[in-house]
Structure formats: structure tokens, C-alpha cells
C-alpha positions in Angstrom: -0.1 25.6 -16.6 -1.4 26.9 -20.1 -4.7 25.7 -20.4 -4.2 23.2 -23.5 -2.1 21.2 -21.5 -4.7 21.4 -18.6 -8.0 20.6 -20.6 -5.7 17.2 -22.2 -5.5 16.4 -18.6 -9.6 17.5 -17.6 -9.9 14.8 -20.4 -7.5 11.9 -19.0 -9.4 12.3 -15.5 -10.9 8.8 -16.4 -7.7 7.4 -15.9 -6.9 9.6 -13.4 -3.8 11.7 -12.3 -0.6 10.4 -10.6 1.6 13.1 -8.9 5.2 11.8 -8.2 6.0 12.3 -4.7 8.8 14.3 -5.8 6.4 16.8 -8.0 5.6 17.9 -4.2 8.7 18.2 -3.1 9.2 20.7 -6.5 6.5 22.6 -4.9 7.5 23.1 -1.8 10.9 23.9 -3.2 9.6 26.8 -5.7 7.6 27.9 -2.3 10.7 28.0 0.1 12.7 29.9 -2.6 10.0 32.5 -3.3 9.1 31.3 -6.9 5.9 29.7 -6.2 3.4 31.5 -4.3 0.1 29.6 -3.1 -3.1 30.7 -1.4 -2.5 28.8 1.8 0.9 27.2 3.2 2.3 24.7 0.9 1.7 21.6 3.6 -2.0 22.5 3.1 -1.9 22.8 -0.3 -0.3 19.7 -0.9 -2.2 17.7 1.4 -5.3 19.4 -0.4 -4.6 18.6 -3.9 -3.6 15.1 -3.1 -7.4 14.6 -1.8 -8.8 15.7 -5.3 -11.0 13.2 -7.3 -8.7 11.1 -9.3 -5.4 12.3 -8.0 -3.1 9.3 -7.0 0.3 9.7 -5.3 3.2 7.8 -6.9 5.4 7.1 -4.2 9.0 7.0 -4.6 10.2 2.8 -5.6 13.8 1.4 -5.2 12.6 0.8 -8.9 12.5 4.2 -9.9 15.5 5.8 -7.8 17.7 3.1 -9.9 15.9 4.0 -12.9 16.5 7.8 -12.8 20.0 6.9 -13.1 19.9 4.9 -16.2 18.1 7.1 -18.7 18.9 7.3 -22.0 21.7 10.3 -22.5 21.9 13.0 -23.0 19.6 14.3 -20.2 20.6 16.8 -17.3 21.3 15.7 -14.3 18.6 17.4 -12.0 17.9 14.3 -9.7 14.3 15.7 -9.4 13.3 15.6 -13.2 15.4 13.0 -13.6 12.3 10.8 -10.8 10.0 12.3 -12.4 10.8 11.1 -16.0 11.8 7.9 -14.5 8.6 7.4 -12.9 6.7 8.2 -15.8 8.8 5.6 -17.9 8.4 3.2 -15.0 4.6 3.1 -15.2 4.7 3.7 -19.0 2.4 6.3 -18.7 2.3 10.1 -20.4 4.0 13.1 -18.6 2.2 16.4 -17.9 5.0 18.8 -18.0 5.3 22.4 -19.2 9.6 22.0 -18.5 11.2 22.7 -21.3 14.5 20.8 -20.6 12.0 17.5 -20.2 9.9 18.1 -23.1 13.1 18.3 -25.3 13.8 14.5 -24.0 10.6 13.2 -26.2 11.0 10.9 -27.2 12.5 9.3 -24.4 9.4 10.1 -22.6 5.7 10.0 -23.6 4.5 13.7 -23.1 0.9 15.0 -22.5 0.2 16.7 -25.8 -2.8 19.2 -26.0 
């Protein structure tokens, strides 16, 4: 993550950090395919970074599976970014993201700016 778009989020730690349910399933994803490599096995990881200060797990909601289907168009149809933008438009709160094909959908999406 470049480190502008970290230190925005260092400074939204008040609020905390939600990480979609689905952002770990990304993870593990980029891990199993040999795109991601991490320091420890991915379960681990996961289960580590959900425990920091001020990190809060967004489950997946009925709410938000319906959602992801109804964006505004055009947006790809990658079920994953399509939760995760829904989520973040769900709980009307800013998305951390360094994908380009989601930081092209601003503004149908509020996006962490550094």
C-alpha cells in the first residue's frame, strides 16, 4: 500500500478500520495463487491482523450480497469488489483501496484520499 494512502488511514484510526470479510478472502486468494506472499500462513495472518487495535470485521449481510448486485453501472462484475464497494456504500463510509478498476467508480464510492 503506498504510504499516502496508509498514513490517511494511521490518521482515521479514531474511527477505526473495518475489513470486509471478503477483503480476507482476497488475501488468501492472492496467497493460494502465488501473488501474495506473507511472513507466516495466511490463517495466521488473518487471524493476526483482525486482533489489531481498531480493526473491526464487517461481516458479510443479506443487505450487502443484494446490494453488490444493484450498483450503479457501469462497474465489472468481479463479485468480490463488487462486496466490497457494496459494503462500503452500505455503511456509508470511505474505501481504502489501491484497485484501480474501483477507484475509477468514484464517485459511486467514497475513496480514502491521501
Amino acid at each position: 500500500m503506498p504510504a499516502a494512502l496508509r498514513g490517511a488511514l494511521e490518521v482515521n484510526e479514531k474511527d477505526g478500520l473495518g475489513v470486509s470479510v471478503i477483503s480476507c478472502l482476497e488475501v488468501a486468494r492472492l496467497v493460494a495463487y502465488g501473488r501474495l506472499t506473507l511472513p507466516k500462513p495466511v490463517a495466521q495472518w488473518v487471524d493476526e491482523a483482525l486482533r489489531y487495535p481498531h480493526v473491526k470485521l464487517i461481516e458479510l449481510s443479506p443487505e450487502i450480497a443484494v446490494d453488490s448486485t444493484r450498483l450503479p453501472e457501469p462497474f465489472h462484475k468481479d463479485p468480490c469488489d463488487r462486496i466490497i464497494v457494496a459494503t462500503a456504500r452500505r455503511l456509508d463510509t470511505p474505501l481504502a483501496t489501491t484497485d484501480g478498476l474501483i477507484r475509477r467508480y468514484a464517485p459511486n464510492v467514497k475513496l480514502v484520499t491521501s
